[in-house]
N, C-alpha and C positions, 0 to 999 in steps of 0.2 A: 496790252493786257498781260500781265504775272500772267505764265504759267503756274498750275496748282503743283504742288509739287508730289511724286510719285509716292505711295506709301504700302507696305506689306498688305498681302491679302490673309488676314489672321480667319478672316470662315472658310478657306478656304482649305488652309492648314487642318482646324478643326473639323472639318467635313472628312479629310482622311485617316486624322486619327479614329475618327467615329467608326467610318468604311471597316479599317483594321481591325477593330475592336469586334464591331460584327461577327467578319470570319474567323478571329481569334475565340469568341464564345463558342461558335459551330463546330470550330475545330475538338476544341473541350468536349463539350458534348457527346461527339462522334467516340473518340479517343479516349477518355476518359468518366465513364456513364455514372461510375460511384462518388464523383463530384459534379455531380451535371446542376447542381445547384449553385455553383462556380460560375458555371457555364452561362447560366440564364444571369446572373449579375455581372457578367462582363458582355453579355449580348445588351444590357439593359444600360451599360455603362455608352456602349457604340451608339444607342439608341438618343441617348441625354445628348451627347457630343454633336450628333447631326441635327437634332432640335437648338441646340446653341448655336451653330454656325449657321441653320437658316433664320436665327433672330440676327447676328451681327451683318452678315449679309440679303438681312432681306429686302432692301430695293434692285441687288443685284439678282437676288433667284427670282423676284416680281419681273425683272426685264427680262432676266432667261427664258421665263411662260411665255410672256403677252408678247414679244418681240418676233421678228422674222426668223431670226435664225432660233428663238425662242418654240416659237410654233413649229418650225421643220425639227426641233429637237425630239419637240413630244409627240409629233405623228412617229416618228423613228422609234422612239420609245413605244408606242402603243403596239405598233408593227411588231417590236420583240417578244413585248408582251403577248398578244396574239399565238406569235412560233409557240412559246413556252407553255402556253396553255394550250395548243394543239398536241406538244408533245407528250404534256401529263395527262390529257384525254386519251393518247394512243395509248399509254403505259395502262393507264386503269383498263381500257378495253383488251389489253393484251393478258391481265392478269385474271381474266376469268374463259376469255379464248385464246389460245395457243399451241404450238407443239415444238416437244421439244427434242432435238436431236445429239445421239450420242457420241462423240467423233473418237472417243477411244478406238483402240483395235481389238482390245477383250470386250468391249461394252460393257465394262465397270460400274457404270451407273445406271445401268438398266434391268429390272426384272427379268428372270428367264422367263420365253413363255408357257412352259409349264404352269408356272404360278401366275402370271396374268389369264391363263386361262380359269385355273380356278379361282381367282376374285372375281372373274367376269360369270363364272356360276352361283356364286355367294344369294341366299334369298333372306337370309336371318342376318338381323346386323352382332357383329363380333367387337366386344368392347376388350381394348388391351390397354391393361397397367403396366407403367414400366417404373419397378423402385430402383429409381437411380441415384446415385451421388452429385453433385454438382460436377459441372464441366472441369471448372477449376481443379479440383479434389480427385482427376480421373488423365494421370499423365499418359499411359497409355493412349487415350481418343477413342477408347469404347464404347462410351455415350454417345460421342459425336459419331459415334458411324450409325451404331443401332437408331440413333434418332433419324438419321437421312432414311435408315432402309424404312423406318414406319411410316415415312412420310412418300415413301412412292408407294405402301400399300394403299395410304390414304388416298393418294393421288390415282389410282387405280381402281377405285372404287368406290361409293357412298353408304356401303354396308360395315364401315370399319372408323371407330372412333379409339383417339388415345387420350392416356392422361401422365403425368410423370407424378412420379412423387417420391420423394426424401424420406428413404426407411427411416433414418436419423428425427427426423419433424414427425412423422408420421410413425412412431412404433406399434403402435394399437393397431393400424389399418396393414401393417408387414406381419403382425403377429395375428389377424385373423386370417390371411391369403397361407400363412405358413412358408413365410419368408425367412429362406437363413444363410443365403449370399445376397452380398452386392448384385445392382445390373441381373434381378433376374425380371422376366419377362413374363406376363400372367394373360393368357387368353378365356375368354367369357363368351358364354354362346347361352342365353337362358339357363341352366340348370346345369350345363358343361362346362368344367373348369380346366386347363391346363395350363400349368408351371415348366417356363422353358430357364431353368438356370445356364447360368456362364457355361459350365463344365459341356454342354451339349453344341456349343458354336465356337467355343475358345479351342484352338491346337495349341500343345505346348512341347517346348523340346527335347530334348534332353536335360537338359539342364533345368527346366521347368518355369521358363522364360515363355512368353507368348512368342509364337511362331508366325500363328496366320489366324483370321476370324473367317467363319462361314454361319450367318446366322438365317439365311434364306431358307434353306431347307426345315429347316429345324422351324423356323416362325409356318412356314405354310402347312407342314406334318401337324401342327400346332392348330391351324384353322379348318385344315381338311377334320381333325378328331372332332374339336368342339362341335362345329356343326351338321354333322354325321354323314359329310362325305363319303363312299366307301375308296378305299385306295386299292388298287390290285399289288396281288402279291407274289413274290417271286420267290423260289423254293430251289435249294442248290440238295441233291441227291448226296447223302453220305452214307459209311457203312464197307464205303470198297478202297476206302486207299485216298479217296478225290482230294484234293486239293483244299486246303480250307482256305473260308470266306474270310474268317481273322487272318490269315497270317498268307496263304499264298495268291487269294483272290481280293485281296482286301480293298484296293482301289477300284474293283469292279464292285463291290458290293459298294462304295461309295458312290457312286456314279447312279447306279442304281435308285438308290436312295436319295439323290438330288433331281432324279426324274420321277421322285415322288412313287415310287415302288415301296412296300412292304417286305421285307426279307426274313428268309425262314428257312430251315432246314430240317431234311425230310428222308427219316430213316424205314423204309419198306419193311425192313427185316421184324422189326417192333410194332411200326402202324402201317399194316398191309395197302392201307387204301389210301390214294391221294387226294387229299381233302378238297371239298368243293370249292374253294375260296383260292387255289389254285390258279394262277393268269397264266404260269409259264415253270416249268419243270424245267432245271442247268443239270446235266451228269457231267463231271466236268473231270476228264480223264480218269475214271477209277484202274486202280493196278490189281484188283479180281473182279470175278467175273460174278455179274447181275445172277440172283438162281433165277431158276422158274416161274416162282409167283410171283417175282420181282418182275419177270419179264412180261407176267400178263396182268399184271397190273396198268404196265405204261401202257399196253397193247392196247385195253379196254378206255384206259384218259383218252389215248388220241380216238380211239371209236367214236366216243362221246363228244368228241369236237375238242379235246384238251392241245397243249402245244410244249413240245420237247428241244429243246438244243443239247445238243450232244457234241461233246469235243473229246477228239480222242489222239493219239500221237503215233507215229511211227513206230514199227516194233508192237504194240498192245497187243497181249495178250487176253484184252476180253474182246468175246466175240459179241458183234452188234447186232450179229443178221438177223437173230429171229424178232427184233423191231424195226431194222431199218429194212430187212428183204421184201416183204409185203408191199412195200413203197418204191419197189423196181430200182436199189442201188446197192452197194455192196462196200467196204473200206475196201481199198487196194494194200498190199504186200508192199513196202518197200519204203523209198523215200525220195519225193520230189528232187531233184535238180536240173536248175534252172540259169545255164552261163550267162543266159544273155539280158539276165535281168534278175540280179540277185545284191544280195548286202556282202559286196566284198572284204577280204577272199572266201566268203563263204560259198560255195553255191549252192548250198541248200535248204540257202535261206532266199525264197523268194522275195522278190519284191514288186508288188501289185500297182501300176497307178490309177488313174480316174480313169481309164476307157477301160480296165479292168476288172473292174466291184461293182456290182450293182448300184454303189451306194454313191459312187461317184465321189470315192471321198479320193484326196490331195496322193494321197502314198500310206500303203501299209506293208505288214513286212510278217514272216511268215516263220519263225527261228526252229524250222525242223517241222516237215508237214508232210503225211501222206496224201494220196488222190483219193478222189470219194468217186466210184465209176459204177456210169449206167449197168444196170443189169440184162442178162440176156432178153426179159420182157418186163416192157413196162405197163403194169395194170390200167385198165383205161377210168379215166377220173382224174389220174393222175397228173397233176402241175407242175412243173419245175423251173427251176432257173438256178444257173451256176449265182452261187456267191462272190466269189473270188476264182480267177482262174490264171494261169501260166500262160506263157510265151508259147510258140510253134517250136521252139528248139529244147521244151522242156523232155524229160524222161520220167518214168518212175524207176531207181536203180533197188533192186533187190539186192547188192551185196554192197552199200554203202558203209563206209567206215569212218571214223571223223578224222583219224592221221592220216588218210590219203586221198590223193587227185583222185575224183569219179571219173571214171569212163564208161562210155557209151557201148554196149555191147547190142550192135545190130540183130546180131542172131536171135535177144531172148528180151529186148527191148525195143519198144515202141517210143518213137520220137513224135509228140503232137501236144496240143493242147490240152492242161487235166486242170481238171475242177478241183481247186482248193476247197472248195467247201458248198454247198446245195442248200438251195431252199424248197420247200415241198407243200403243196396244198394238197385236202383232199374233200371233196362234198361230201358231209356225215349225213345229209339228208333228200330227197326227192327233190325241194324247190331249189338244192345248193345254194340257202339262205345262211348255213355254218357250216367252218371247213375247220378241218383239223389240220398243223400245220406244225413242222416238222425245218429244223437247220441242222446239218451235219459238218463240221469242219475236221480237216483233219489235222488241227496242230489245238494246242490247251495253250501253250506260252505267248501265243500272243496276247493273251489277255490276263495273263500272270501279273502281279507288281511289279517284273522285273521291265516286262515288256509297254504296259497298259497305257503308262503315258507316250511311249514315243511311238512319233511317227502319227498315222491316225486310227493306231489300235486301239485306242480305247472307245473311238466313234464306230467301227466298224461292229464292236464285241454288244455296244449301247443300242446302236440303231438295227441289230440283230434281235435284241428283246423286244424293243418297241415292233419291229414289225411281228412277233410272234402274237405279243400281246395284241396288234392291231390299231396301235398309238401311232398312226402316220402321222402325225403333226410333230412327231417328237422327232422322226427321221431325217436328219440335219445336221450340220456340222458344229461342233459345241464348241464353244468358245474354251479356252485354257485356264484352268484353274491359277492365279495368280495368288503369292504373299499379300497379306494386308500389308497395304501400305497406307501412315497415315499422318494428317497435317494437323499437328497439337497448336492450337490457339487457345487463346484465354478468350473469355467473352466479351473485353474491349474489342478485343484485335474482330474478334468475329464481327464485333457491332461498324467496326471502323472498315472491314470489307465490302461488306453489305451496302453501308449509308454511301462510303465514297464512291461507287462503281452505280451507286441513282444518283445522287446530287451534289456530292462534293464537286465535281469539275465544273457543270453547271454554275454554282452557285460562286466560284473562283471566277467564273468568265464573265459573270453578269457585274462582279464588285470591279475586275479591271475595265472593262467598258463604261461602270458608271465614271469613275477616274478620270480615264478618257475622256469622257465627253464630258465632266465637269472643268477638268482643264482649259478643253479645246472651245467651252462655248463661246 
């Protein structure tokens, strides 16, 4: 018998071009969404091609079924099938349970929990508009950040709904909110409105370039208002010299205000009384001296259960006593040094680590501090606890000078441990159910701009209000304020991130495998 003789497998051919054509439409699609209509006529072209090659070869794809190695192909198959439907049942279960973990070392993508506490108080739901520009139209990635951060409030809560929309498309509904930038931000609480424009989360620099975004703060001051949270408020003492909150305490007032404090300034001399709304009174180094009704002013707040920090420096010639005497402590004469544990060559700059602070924070540092020391009696009620404290080889030196080596003068100094700074309770009532409470330090520069971000000064200065105010949940070590940094995509590329990291690899392994096994049947 003739052998027949051998001849091309032409569906076989067309079975691949089809295959191709397939992931060549997906690819489209994915990649390219403003012709995704392309896309579906060349998935539909892959589609024609594999209906053609199972007519030309359809006795061979009838033996591929009904055959032995036919039947072991499709229980294989079914088995795939199977995985891949288990897997997109895990995914859909995972999209409505899961948790998701931040492995930054700032935790960039996670809420502080200041503000996840207050969404977790939220009872009234808060509707936010955001008139945005298109993503495209927004090179900076403005949109694309503020939309991430609404969408972990959303994520955060079920009392908080958003909506976008195109000043440009929408004029009427920009010009009845009272829209007159880009990207501003509109919270809705029943009959409370508040407009969070750019200018309150954008820094710009000198040059008037954007620098850095912080729009946390600002969106949650935004939800605490509307739905009539009260916030507490913190009051820096002026009138004697102190140090201002614009210009020399300004990154504490910042800090402040991202732990969701109200800030306010609060002159005695003008408004005798310290207003009830009070959390926490700052006198924050004045260079004259409190008068008298200024001093029974503060006298009567802490009676009342009120709460004082006082920073004062080396040298100061206002006297404290007739507020801090009462409370059995006194500021010492002179000024800290400290050889064996200090910011060299300085020595009189202390430096504090974690078995040091109450607060347990990593390292702080102390640029010019007197001691704050017990008094000869301490009133009984009274509670205390060093803040910060020195080495055993520390001194107070009374004739310190900054052009020369300190020494130790045995005869009229004392070598021991001295309290940088004190923290003070006191029972204002019979069940000792409210205490008045009281921090002394003896330096202001640690929590100056100069000083505030480094080291862990600025946790130290933070977690010093929070405990006045009695915000222990806030007493903790804050992550570092970070430049925005950010990844400008078009909304292809976005669309093309997204889909390829669920099913493009998938959808690549399943087309080589069919190949495979169409080859190899």
């Amino acid at each position: 018998m003739q052998a027949e003789p051998k001849s091309g497998n032409p569906g076989g051919l067309v079975a691949i071009l089809g295959l191709v054509a397939l992931v060549a439409g997906l690819i489209v699609m994915l990649l390219l969404p403003e012709i995704r209509l392309i896309g579906w006529v060349i998935i539909g072209i892959g589609l024609a091609l594999l209906a053609v090659a199972i007519v030309i070869d359809f006795r061979r794809v009838r033996r591929a079924f009904i055959g032995h190695r036919g039947r072991f192909g499709l229980g294989t198959g079914i088995m795939s099938f199977v995985f891949v439907a288990i897997i997109i049942v895990v995914n859909a279960i995972s999209i409505g349970f899961y948790h998701r973990f931040d492995t930054s070392v700032l935790e960039r993508f996670t809420l502080t929990p200041q503000t996840i506490k207050v969404l977790t108080d939220i009872e009234t739901p808060v509707k936010i508009t955001a008139f945005f520009v298109p993503e495209d139209q927004d090179p900076l990635g403005i949109v694309s950040y503020l939309k991430g951060l609404i969408s972990e409030y959303e994520t955060n809560t079920t009392k908080i709904s958003s909506r976008y929309v195109d000043p440009d498309e929408h004029p009427d509904l920009a010009n009845s909110y009272g829209i007159t930038e880009y990207q501003t931000v509109v919270f809705e609480c029943g009959d409370r409105k508040r407009l969070v424009p750019p200018s309150q989360y954008v820094s710009l620099d000198d040059s008037g370039a954007v620098s850095g975004i912080q729009a946390e703060h600002a969106f949650t001051s935004a939800i605490l208002e509307v739905t009539g949270i009260a916030q507490k408020k913190v009051y820096f003492l002026t009138g004697h010299g102190e140090g201002s909150i614009d210009t020399n305490f300004s990154k504490a007032k910042e800090g402040l205000l991202d732990d969701l404090y109200l800030i306010g300034t609060l002159n005695l001399m003008t408004n005798p009384e310290i207003p009830d709304d009070c959390a926490a009174l700052i006198i924050s180094a004045p260079q004259n001296s409190l008068t008298v009704d200024e001093m029974v002013s503060i006298q009567l707040f802490l009676l009342n259960g009120g709460t004082v920090m006082i920073l004062t420096n080396p040298g100061s010639t206002v006297d404290f006593s007739t507020i801090i005497g009462p409370w059995g402590f006194i500021v010492g004469e002179g000024t800290i040094v400290d050889p064996s544990s200090s910011v060299a060559p300085h020595q009189d700059m202390p430096v504090v680590p974690p078995s040091r602070n109450i607060f347990g924070l990593p390292a702080v540092y102390f640029p010019g501090a007197t001691a704050i020391i017990p008094g000869e009696v301490v009133p009984q009620g009274v509670i205390s606890n060093p803040l910060a404290w020195t080495t055993n080889s520390a001194w107070l030196d009374k004739n310190f000078t900054a052009d020369s080596t300190p020494v130790f003068d045995s005869d009229t100094e004392i070598m021991e441990p001295l309290r940088i700074g004190v923290l003070i309770a006191y029972p204002v009532d019979a069940a000792e159910t409210r205490y008045a409470r009281m921090i002394i330090v003896g330096d202001s520069d640690f929590a100056s701009d100069e000083h505030f971000d480094s080291a862990n000064n600025g946790d130290l200065f933070l977690n010093s209000v929070s405990w006045l105010t009695e915000e222990t949940s806030l007493i903790s070590i804050r992550r570092n304020v970070q430049p925005f940094r950010r990844l400008v995509v078009t909304p292809g590329q976005s669309n093309f991130i997204m889909y390829s990291s669920v099913s493009l690899l998938p959808v690549i392994l399943l087309a080589v495998a069919g190949v495979i096994w169409w080859r190899r049947r």
